[in-house]
PDB file of N, CA, C and O in Angstrom:
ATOM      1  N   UNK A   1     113.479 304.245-162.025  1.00  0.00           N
ATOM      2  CA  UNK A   1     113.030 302.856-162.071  1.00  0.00           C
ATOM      3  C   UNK A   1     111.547 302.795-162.406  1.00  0.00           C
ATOM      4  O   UNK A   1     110.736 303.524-161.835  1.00  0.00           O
ATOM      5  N   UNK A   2     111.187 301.871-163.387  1.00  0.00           N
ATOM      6  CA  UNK A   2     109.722 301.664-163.394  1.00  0.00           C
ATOM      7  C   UNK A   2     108.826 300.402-162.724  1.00  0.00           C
ATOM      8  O   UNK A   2     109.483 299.430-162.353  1.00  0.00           O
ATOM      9  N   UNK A   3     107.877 300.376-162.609  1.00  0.00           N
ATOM     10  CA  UNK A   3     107.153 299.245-161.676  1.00  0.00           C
ATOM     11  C   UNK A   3     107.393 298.006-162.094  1.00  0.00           C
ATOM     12  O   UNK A   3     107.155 297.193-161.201  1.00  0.00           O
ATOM     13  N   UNK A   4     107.996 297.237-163.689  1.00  0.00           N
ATOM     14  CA  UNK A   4     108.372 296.755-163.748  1.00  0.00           C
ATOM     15  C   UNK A   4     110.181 295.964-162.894  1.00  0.00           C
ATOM     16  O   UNK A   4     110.274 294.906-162.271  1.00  0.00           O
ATOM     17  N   UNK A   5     111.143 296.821-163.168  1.00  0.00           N
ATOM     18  CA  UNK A   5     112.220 297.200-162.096  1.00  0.00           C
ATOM     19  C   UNK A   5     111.479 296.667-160.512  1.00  0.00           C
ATOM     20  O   UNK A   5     112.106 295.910-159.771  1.00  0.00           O
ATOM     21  N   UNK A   6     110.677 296.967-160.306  1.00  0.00           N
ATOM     22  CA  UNK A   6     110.766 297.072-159.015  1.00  0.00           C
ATOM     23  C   UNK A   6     110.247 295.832-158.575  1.00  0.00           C
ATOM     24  O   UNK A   6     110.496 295.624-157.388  1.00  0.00           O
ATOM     25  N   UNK A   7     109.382 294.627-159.345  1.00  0.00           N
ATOM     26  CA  UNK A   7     108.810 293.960-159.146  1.00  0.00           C
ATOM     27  C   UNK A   7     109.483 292.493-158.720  1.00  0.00           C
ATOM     28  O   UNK A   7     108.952 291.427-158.408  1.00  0.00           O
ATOM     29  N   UNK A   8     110.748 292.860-158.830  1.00  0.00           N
ATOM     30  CA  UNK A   8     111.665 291.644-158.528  1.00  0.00           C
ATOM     31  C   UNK A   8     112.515 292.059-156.936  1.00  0.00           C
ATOM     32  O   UNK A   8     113.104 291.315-156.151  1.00  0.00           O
ATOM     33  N   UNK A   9     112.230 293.819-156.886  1.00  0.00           N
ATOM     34  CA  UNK A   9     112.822 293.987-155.671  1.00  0.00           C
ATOM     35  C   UNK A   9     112.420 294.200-154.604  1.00  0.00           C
ATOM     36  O   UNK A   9     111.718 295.209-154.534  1.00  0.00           O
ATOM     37  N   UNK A  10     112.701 293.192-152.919  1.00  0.00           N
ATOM     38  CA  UNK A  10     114.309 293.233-153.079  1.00  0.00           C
ATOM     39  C   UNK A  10     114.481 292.096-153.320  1.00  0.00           C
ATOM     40  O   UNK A  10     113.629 291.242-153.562  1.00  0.00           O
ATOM     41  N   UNK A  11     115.918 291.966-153.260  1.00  0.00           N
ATOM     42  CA  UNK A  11     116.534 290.835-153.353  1.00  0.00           C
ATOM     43  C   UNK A  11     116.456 290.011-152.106  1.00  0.00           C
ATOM     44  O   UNK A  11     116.355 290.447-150.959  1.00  0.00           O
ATOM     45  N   UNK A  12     116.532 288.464-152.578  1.00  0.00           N
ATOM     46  CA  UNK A  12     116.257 287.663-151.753  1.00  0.00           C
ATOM     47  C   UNK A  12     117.414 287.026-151.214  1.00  0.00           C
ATOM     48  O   UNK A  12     118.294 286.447-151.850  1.00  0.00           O
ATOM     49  N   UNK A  13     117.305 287.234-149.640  1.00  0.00           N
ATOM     50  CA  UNK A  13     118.868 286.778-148.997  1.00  0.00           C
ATOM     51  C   UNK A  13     118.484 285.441-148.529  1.00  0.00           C
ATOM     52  O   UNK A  13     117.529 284.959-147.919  1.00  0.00           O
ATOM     53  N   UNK A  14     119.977 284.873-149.223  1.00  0.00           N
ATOM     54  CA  UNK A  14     119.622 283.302-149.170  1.00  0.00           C
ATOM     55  C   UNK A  14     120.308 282.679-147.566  1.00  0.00           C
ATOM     56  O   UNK A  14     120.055 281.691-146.877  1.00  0.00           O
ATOM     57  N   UNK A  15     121.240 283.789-147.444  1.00  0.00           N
ATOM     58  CA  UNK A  15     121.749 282.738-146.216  1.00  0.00           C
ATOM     59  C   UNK A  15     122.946 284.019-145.946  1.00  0.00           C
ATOM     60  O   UNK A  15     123.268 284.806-146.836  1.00  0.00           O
ATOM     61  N   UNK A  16     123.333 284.036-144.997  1.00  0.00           N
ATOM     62  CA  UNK A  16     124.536 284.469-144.697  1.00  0.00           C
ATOM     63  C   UNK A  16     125.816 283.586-144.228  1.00  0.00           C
ATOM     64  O   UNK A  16     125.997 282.517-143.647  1.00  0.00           O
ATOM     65  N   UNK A  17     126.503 284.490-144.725  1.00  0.00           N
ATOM     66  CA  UNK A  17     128.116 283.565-144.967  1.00  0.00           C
ATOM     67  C   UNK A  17     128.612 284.057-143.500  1.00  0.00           C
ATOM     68  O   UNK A  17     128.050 284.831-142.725  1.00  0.00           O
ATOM     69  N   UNK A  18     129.767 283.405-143.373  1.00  0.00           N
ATOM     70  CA  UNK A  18     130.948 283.582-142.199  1.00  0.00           C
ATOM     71  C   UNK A  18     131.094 284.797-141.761  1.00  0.00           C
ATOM     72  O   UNK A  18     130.731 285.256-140.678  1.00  0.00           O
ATOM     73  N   UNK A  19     131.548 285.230-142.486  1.00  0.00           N
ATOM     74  CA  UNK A  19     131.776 286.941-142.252  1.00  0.00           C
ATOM     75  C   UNK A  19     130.572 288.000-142.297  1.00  0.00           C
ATOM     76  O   UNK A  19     130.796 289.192-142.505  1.00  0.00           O
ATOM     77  N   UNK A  20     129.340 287.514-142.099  1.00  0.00           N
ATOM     78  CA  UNK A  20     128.463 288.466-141.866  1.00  0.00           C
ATOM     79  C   UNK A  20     127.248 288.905-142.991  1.00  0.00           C
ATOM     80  O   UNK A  20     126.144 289.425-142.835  1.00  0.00           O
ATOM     81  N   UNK A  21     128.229 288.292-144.580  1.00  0.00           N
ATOM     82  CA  UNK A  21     127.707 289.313-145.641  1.00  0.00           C
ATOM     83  C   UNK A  21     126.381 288.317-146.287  1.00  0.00           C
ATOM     84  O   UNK A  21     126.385 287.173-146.744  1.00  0.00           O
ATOM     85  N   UNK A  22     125.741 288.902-146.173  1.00  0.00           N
ATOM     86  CA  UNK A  22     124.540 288.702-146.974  1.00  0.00           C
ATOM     87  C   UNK A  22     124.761 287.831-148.398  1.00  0.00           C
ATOM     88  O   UNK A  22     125.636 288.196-149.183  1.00  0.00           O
ATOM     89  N   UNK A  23     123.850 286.565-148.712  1.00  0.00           N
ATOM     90  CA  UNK A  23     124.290 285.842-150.024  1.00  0.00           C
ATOM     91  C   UNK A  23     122.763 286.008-150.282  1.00  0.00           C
ATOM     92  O   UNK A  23     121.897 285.644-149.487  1.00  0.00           O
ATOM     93  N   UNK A  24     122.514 286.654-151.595  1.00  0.00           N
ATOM     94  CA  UNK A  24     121.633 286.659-152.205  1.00  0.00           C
ATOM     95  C   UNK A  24     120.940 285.236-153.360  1.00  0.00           C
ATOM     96  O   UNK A  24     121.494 284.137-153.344  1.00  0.00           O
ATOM     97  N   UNK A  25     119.918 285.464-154.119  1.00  0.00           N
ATOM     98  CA  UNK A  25     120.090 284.417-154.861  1.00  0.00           C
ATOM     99  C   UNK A  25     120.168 284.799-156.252  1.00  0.00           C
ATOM    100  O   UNK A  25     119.566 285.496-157.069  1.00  0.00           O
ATOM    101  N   UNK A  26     120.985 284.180-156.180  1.00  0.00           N
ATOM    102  CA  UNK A  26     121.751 284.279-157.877  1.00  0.00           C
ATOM    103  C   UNK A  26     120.703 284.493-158.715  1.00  0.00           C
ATOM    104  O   UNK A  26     121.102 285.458-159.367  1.00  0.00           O
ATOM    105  N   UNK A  27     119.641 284.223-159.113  1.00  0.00           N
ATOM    106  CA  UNK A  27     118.572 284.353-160.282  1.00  0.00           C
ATOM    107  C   UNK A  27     118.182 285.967-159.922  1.00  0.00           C
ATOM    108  O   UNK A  27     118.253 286.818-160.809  1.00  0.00           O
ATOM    109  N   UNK A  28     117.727 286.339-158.423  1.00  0.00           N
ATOM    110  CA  UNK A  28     117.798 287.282-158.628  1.00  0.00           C
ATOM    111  C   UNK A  28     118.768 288.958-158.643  1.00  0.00           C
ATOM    112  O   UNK A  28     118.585 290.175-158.647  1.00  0.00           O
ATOM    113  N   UNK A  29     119.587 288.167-158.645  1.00  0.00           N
ATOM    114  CA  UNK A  29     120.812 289.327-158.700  1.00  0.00           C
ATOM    115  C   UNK A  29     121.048 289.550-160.159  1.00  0.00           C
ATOM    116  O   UNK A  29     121.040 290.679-160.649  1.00  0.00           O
ATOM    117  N   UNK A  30     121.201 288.755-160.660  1.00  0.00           N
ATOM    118  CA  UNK A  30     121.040 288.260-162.371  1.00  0.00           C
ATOM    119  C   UNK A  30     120.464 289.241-163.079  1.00  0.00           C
ATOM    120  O   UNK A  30     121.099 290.005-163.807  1.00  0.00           O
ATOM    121  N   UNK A  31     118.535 289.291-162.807  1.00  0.00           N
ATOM    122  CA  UNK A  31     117.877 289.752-163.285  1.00  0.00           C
ATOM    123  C   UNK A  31     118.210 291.283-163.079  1.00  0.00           C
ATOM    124  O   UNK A  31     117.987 292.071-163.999  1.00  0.00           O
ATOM    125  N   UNK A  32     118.789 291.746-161.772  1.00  0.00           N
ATOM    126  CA  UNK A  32     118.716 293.138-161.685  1.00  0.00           C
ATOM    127  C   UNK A  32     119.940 293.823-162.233  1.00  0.00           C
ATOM    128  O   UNK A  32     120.052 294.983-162.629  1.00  0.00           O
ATOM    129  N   UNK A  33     120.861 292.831-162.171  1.00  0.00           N
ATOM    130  CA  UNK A  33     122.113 293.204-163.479  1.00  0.00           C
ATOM    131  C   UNK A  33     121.593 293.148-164.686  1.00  0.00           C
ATOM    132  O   UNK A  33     122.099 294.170-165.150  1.00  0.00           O
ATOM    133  N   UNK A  34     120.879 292.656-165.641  1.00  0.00           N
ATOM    134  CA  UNK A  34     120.318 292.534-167.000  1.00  0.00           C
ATOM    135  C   UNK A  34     119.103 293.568-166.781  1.00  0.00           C
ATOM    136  O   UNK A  34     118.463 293.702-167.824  1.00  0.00           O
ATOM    137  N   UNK A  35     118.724 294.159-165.956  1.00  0.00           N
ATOM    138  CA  UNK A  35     117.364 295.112-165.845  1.00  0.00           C
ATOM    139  C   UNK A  35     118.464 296.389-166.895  1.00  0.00           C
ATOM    140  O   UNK A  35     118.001 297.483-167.218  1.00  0.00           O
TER     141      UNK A  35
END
């Protein structure tokens, strides 16, 4: 990974759901799929 890569991480947890799991935010999940 370069310092670019890294500059968006981590990911930002938006809220947690029912079951426990972590909901991120979509823009940045996005970006680290297209990285």
């Amino acid at each position: 990974m370069t310092d670019d890569d890294l500059a968006f991480l981590p990911l930002k947890v938006t809220h947690i759901d029912r079951g426990g799991r972590r909901v991120f935010d979509p823009q940045d999940k996005r970006r680290l799929i297209d990285a």
